[in-house]
VEXLUMRO-175640 format. One record per residue: residue number from 1; chain; x, y, z of N, C-alpha, C, O in turn. Coordinates in pm, 1 decimal. Layout:
pt i NUM; ch A; n.c1 X; n.c2 Y; n.c3 Z; ca.c1 X; ca.c2 Y; ca.c3 Z; c.c1 X; c.c2 Y; c.c3 Z; o.c1 X; o.c2 Y; o.c3 Z
...
This chain:
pt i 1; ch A; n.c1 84.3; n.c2 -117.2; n.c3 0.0; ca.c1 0.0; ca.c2 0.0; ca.c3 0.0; c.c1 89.1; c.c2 123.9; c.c3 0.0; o.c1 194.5; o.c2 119.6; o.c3 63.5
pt i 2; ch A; n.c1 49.5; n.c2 249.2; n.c3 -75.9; ca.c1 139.3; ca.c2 366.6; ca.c3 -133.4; c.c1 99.8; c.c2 421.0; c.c3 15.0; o.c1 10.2; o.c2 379.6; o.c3 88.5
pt i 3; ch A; n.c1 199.3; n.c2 532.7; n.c3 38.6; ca.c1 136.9; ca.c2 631.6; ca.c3 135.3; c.c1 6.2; c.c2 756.4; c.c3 94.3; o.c1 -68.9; o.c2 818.4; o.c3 169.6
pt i 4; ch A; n.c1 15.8; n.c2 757.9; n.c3 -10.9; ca.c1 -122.2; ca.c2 804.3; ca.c3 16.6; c.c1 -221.8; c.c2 749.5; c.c3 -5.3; o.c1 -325.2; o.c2 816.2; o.c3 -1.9
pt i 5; ch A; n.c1 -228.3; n.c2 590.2; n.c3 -39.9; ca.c1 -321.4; ca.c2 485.4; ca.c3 2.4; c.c1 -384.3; c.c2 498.6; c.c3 97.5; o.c1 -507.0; o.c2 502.8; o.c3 106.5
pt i 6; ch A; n.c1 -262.7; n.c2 510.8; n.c3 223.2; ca.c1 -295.4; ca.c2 443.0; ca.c3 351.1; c.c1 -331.8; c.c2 643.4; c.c3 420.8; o.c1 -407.8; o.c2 648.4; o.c3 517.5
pt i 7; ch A; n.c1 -293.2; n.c2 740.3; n.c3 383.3; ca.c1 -378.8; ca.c2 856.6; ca.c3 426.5; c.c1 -481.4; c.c2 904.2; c.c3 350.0; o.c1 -503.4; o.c2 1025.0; o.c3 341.3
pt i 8; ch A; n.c1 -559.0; n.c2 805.4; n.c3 282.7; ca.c1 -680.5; ca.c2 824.5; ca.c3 228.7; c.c1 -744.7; c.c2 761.4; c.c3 316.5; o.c1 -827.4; o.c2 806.1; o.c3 396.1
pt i 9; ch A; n.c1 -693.5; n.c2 615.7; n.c3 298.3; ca.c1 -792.1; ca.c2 539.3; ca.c3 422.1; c.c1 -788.6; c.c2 587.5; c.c3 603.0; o.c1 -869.6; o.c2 573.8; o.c3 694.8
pt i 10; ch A; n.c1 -651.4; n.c2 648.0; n.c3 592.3; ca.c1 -677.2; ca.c2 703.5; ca.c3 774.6; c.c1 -794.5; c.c2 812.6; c.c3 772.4; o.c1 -885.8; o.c2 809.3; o.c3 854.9
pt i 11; ch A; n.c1 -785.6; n.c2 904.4; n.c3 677.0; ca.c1 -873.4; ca.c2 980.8; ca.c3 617.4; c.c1 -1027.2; c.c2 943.2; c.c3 681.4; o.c1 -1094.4; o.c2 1000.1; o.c3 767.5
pt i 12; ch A; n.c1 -1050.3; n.c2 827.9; n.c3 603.9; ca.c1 -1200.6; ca.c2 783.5; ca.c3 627.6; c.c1 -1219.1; c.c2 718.2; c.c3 778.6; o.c1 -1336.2; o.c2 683.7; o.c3 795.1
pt i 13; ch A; n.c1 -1137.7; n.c2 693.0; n.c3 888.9; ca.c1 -1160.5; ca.c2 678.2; ca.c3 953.9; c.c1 -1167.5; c.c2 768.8; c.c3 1052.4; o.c1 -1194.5; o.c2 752.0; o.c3 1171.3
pt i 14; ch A; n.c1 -1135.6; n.c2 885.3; n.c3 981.7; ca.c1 -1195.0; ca.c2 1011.7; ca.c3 1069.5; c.c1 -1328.4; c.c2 1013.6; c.c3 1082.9; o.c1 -1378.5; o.c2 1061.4; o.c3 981.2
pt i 15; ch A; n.c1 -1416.8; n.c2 979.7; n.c3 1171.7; ca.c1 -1554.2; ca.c2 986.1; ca.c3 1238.0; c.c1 -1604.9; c.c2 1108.2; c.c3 1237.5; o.c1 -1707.1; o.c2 1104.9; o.c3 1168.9
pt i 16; ch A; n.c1 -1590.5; n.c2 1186.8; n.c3 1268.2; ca.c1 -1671.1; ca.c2 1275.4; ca.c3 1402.1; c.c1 -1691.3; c.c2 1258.7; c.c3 1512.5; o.c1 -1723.9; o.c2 1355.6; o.c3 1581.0
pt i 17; ch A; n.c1 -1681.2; n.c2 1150.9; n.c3 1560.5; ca.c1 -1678.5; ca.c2 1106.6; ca.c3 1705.6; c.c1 -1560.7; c.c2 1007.8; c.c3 1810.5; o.c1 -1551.1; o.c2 886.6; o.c3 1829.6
pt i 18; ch A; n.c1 -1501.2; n.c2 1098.7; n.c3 1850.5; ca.c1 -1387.9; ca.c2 1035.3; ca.c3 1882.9; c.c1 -1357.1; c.c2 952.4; c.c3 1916.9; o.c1 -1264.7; o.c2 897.0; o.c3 1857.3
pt i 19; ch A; n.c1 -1416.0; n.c2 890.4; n.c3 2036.2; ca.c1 -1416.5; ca.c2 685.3; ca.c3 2040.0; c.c1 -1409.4; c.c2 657.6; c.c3 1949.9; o.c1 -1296.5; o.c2 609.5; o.c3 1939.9
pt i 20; ch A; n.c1 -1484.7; n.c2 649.1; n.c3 1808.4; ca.c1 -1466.9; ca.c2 592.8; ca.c3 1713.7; c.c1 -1392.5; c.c2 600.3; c.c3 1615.1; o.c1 -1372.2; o.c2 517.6; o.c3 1526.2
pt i 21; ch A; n.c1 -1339.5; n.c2 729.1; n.c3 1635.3; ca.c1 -1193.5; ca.c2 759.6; ca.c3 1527.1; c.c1 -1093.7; c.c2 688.3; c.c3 1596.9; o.c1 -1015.0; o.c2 623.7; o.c3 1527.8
pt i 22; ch A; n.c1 -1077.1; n.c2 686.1; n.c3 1752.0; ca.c1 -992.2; ca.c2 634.2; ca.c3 1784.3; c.c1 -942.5; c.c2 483.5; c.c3 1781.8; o.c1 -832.5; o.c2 428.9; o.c3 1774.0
pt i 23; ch A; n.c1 -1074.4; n.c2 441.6; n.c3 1791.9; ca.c1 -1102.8; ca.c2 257.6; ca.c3 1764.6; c.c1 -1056.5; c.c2 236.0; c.c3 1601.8; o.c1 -981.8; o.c2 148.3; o.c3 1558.3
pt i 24; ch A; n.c1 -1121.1; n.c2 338.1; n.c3 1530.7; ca.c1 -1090.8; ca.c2 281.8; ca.c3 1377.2; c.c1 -916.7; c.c2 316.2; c.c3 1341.0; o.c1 -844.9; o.c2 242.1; o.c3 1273.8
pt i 25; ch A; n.c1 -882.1; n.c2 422.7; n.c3 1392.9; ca.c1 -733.6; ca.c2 452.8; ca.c3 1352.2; c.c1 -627.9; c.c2 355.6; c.c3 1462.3; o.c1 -514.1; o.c2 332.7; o.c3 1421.4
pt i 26; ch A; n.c1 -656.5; n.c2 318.2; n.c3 1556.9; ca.c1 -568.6; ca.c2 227.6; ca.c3 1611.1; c.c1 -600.9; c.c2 50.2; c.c3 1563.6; o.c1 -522.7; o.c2 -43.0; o.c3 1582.3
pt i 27; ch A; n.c1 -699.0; n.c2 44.6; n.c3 1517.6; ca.c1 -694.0; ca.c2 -55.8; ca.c3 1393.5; c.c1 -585.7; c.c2 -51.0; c.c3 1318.4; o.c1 -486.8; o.c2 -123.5; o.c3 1328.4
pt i 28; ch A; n.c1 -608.9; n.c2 55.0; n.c3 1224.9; ca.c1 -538.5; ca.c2 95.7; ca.c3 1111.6; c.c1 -397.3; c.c2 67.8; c.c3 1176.9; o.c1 -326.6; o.c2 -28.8; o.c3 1148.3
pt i 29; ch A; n.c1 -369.3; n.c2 156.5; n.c3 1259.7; ca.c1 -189.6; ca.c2 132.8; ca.c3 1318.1; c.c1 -135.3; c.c2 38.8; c.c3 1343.5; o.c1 -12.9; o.c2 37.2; o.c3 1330.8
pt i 30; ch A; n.c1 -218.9; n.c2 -99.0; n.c3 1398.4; ca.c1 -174.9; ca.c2 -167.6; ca.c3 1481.5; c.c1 -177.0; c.c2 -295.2; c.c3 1400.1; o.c1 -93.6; o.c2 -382.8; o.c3 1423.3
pt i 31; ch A; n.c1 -293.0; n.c2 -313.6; n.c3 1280.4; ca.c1 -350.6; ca.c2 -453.6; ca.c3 1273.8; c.c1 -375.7; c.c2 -455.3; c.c3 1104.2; o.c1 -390.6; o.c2 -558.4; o.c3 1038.5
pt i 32; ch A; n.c1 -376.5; n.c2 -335.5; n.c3 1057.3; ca.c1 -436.9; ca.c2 -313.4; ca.c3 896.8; c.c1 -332.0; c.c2 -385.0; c.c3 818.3; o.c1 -381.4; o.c2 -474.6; o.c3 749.8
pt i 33; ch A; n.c1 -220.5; n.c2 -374.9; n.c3 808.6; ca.c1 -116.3; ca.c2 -387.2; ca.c3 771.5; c.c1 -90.8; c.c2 -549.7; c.c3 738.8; o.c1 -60.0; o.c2 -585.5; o.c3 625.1
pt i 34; ch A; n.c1 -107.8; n.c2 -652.9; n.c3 859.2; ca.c1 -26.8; ca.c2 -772.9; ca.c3 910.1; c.c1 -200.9; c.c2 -829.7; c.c3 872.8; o.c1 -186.2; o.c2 -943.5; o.c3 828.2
pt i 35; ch A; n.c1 -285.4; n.c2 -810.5; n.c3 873.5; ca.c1 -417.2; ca.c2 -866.4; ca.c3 808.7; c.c1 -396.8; c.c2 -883.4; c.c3 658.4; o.c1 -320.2; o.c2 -828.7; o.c3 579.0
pt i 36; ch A; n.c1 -509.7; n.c2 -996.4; n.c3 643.0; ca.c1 -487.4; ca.c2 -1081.7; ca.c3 517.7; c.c1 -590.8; c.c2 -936.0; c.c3 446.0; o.c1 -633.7; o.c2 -827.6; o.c3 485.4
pt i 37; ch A; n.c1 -593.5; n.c2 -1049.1; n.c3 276.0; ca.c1 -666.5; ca.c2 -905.4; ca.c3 218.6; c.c1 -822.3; c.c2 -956.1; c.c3 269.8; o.c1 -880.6; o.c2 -848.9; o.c3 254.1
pt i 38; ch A; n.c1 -906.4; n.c2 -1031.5; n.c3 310.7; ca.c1 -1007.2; ca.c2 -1041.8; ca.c3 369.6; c.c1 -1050.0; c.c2 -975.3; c.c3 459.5; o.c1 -1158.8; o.c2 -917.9; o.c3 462.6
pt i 39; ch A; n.c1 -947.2; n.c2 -977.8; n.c3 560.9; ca.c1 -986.0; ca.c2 -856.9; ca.c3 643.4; c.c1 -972.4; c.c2 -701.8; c.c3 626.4; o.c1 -1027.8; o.c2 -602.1; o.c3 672.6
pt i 40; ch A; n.c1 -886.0; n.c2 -725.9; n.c3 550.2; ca.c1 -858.2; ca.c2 -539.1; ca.c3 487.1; c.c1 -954.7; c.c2 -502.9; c.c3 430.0; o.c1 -1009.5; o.c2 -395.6; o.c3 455.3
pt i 41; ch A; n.c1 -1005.6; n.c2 -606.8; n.c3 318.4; ca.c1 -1160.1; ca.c2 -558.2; ca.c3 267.1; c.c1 -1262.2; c.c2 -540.7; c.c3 355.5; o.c1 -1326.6; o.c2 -437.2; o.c3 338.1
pt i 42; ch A; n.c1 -1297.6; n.c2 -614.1; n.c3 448.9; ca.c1 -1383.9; ca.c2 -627.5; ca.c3 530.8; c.c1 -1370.7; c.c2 -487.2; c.c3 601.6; o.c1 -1469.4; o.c2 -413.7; o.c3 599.4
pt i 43; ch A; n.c1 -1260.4; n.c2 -447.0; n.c3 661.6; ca.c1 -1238.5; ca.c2 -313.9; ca.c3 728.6; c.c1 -1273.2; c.c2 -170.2; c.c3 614.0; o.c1 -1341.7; o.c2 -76.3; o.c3 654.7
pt i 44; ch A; n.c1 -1223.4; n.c2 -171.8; n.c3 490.8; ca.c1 -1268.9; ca.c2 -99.5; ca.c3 436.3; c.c1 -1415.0; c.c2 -101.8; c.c3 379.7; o.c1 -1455.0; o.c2 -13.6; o.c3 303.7
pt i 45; ch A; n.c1 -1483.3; n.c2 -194.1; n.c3 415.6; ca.c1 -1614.2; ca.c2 -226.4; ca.c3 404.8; c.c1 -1699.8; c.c2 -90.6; c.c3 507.7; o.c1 -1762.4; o.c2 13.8; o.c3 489.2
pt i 46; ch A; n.c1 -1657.6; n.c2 -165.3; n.c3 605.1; ca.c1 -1696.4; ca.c2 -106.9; ca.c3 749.5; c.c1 -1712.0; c.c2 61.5; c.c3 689.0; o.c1 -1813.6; o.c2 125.5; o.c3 662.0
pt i 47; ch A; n.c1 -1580.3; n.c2 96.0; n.c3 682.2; ca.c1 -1567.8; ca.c2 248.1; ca.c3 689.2; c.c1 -1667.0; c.c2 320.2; c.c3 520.2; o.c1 -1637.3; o.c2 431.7; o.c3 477.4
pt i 48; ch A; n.c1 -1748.9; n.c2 255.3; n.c3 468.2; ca.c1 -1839.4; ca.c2 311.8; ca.c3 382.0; c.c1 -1956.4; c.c2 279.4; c.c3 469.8; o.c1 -2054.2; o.c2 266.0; o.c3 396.3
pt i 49; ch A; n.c1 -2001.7; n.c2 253.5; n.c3 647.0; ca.c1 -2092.2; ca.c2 219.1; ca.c3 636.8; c.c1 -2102.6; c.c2 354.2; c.c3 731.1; o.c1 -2010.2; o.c2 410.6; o.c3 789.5
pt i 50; ch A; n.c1 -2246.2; n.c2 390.3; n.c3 728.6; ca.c1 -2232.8; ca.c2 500.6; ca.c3 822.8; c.c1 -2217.1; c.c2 476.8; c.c3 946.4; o.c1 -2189.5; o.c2 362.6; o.c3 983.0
pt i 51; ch A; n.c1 -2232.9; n.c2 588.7; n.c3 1043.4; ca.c1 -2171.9; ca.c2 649.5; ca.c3 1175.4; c.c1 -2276.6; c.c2 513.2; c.c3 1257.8; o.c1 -2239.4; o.c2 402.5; o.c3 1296.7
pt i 52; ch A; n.c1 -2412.6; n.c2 575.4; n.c3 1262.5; ca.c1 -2489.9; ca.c2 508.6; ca.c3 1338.2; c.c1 -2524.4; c.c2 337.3; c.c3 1366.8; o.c1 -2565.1; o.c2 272.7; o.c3 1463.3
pt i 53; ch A; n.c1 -2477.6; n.c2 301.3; n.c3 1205.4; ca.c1 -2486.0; ca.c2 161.3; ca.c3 1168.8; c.c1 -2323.4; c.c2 91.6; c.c3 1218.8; o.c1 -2317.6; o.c2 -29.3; o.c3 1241.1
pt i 54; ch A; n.c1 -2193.5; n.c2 181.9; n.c3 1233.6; ca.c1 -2138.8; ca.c2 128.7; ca.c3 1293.8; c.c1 -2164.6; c.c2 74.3; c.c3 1448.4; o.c1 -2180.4; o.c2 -40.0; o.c3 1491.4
pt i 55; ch A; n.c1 -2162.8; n.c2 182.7; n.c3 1503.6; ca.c1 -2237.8; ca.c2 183.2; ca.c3 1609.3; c.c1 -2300.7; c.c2 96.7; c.c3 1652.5; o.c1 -2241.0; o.c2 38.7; o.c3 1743.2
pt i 56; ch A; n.c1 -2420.9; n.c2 48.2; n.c3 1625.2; ca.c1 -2519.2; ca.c2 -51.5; ca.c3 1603.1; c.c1 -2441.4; c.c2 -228.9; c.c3 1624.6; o.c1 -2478.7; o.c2 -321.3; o.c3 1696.8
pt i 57; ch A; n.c1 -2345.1; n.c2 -221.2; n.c3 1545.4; ca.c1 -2285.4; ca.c2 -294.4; ca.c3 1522.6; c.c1 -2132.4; c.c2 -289.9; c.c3 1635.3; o.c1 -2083.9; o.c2 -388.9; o.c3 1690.0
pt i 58; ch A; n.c1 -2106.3; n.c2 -217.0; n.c3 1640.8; ca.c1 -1992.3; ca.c2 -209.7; ca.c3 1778.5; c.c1 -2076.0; c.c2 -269.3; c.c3 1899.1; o.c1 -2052.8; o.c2 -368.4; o.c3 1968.4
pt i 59; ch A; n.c1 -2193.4; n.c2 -167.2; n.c3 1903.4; ca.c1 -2238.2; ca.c2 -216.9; ca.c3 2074.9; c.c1 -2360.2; c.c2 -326.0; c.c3 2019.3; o.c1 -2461.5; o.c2 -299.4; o.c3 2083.9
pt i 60; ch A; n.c1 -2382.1; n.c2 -417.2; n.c3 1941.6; ca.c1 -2449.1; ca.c2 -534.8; ca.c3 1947.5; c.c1 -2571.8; c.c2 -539.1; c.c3 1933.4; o.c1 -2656.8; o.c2 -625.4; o.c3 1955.3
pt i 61; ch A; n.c1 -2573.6; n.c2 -403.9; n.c3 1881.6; ca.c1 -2735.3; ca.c2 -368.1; ca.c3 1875.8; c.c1 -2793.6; c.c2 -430.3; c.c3 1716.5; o.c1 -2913.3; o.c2 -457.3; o.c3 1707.0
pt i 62; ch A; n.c1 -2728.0; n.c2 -444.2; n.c3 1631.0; ca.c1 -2747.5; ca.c2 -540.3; ca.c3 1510.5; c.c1 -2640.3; c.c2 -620.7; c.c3 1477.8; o.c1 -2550.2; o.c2 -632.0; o.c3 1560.8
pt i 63; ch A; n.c1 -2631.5; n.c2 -692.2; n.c3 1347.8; ca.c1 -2530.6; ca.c2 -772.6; ca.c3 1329.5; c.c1 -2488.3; c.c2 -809.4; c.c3 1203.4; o.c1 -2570.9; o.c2 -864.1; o.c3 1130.4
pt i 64; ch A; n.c1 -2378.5; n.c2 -790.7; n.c3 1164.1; ca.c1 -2307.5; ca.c2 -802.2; ca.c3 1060.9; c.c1 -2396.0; c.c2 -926.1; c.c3 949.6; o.c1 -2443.1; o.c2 -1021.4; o.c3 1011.7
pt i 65; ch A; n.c1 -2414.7; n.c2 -926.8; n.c3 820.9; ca.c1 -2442.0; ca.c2 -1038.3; ca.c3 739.0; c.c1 -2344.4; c.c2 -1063.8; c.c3 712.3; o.c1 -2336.8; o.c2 -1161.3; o.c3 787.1
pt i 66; ch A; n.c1 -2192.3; n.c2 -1059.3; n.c3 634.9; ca.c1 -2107.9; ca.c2 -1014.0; ca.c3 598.2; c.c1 -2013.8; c.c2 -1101.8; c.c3 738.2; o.c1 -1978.1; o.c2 -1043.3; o.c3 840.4
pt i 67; ch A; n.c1 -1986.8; n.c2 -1259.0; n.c3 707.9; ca.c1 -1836.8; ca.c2 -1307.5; ca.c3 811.5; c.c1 -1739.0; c.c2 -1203.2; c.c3 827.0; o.c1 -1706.4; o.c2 -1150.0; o.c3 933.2
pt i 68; ch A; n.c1 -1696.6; n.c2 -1179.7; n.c3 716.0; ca.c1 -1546.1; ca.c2 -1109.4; ca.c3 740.0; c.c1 -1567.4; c.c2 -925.2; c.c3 811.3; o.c1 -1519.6; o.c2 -823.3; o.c3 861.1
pt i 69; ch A; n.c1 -1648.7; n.c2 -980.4; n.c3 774.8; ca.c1 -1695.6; ca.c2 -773.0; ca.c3 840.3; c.c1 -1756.4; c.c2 -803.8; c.c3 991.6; o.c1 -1776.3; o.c2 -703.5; o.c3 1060.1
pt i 70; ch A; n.c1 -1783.2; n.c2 -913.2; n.c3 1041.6; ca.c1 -1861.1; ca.c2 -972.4; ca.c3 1162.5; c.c1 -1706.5; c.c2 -1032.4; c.c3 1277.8; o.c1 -1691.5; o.c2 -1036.0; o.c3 1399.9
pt i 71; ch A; n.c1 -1613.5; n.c2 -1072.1; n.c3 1154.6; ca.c1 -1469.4; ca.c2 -1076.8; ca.c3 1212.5; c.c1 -1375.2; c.c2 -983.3; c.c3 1239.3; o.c1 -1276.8; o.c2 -994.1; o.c3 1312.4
pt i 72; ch A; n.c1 -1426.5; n.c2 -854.2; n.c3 1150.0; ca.c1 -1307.3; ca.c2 -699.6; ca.c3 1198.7; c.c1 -1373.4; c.c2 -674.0; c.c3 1323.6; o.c1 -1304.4; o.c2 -675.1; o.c3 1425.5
pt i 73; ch A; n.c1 -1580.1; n.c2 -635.9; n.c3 1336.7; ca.c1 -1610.8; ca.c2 -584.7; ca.c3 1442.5; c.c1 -1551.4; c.c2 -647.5; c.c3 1583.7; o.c1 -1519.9; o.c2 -581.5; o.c3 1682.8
pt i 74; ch A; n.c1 -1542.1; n.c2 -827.3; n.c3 1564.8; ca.c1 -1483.4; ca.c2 -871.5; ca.c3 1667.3; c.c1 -1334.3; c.c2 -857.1; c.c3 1727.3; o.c1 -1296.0; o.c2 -862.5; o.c3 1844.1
pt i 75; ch A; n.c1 -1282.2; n.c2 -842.4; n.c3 1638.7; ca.c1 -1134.9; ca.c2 -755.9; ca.c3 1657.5; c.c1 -1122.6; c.c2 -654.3; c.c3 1697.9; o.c1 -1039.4; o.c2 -631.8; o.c3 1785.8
pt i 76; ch A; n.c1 -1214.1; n.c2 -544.1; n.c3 1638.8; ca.c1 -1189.2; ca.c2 -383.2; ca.c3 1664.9; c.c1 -1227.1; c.c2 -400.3; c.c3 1819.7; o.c1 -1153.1; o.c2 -342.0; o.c3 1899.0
pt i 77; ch A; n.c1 -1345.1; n.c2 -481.4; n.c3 1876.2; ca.c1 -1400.0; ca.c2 -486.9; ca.c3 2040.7; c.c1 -1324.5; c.c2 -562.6; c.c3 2109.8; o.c1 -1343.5; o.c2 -556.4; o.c3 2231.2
pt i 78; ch A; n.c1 -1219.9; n.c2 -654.3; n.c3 2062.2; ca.c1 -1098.0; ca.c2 -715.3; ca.c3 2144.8; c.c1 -970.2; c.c2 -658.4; c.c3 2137.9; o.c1 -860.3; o.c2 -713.3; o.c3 2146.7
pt i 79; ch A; n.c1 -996.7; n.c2 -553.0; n.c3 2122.5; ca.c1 -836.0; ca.c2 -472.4; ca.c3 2095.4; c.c1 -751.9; c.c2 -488.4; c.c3 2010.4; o.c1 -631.5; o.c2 -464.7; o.c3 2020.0
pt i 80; ch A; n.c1 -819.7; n.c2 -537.2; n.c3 1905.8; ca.c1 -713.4; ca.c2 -585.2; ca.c3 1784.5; c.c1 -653.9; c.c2 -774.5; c.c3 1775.5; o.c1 -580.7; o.c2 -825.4; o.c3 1690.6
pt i 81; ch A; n.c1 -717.8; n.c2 -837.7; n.c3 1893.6; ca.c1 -640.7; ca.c2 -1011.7; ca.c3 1901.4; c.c1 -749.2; c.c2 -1035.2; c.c3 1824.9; o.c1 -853.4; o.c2 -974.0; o.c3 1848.4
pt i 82; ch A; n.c1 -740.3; n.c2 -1133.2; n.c3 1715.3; ca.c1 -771.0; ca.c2 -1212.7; ca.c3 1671.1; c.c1 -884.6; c.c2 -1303.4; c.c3 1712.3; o.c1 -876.5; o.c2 -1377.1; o.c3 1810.6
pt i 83; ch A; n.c1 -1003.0; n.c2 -1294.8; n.c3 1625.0; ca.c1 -1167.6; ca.c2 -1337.7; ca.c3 1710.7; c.c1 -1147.9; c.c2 -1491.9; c.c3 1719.3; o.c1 -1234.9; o.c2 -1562.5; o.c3 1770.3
């Protein structure tokens, strides 16, 4: 990934709401990288979905159709280990 690949995509994980910028960009730092491309897709999945529907989906209030996008949320809520 080019560098301005990867500050397009930090880009989009700018929220508006800071828990959640912070959850999505320490993804990005920690775990984006060393993930297969399944999960990279899956994460860039996530970040076209909106604010509220993340949400929804962080605190369990709906649920992913989508395995590999049902496997980042479980990561992003375990600190990044592996679901």
């Amino acid at each position: 990934m080019t560098d301005t690949e990867l500050a397009k995509l930090r880009w989009r994980c700018r929220r508006g709401m800071r828990e959640l910028d912070m959850l999505l960009l320490d993804y990005l730092d920690r775990h984006y990288g060393a993930a297969d491309a399944t999960e990279q897709g899956a994460f860039e999945k996530l970040l076209t979905v909106p604010d509220p529907e993340i949400l929804a989906l962080l605190t369990g209030q709906s649920k992913a159709d989508d395995e590999a996008l049902r496997n980042v949320i479980e990561r992003l809520l375990s600190g990044g280990k592996p679901a």
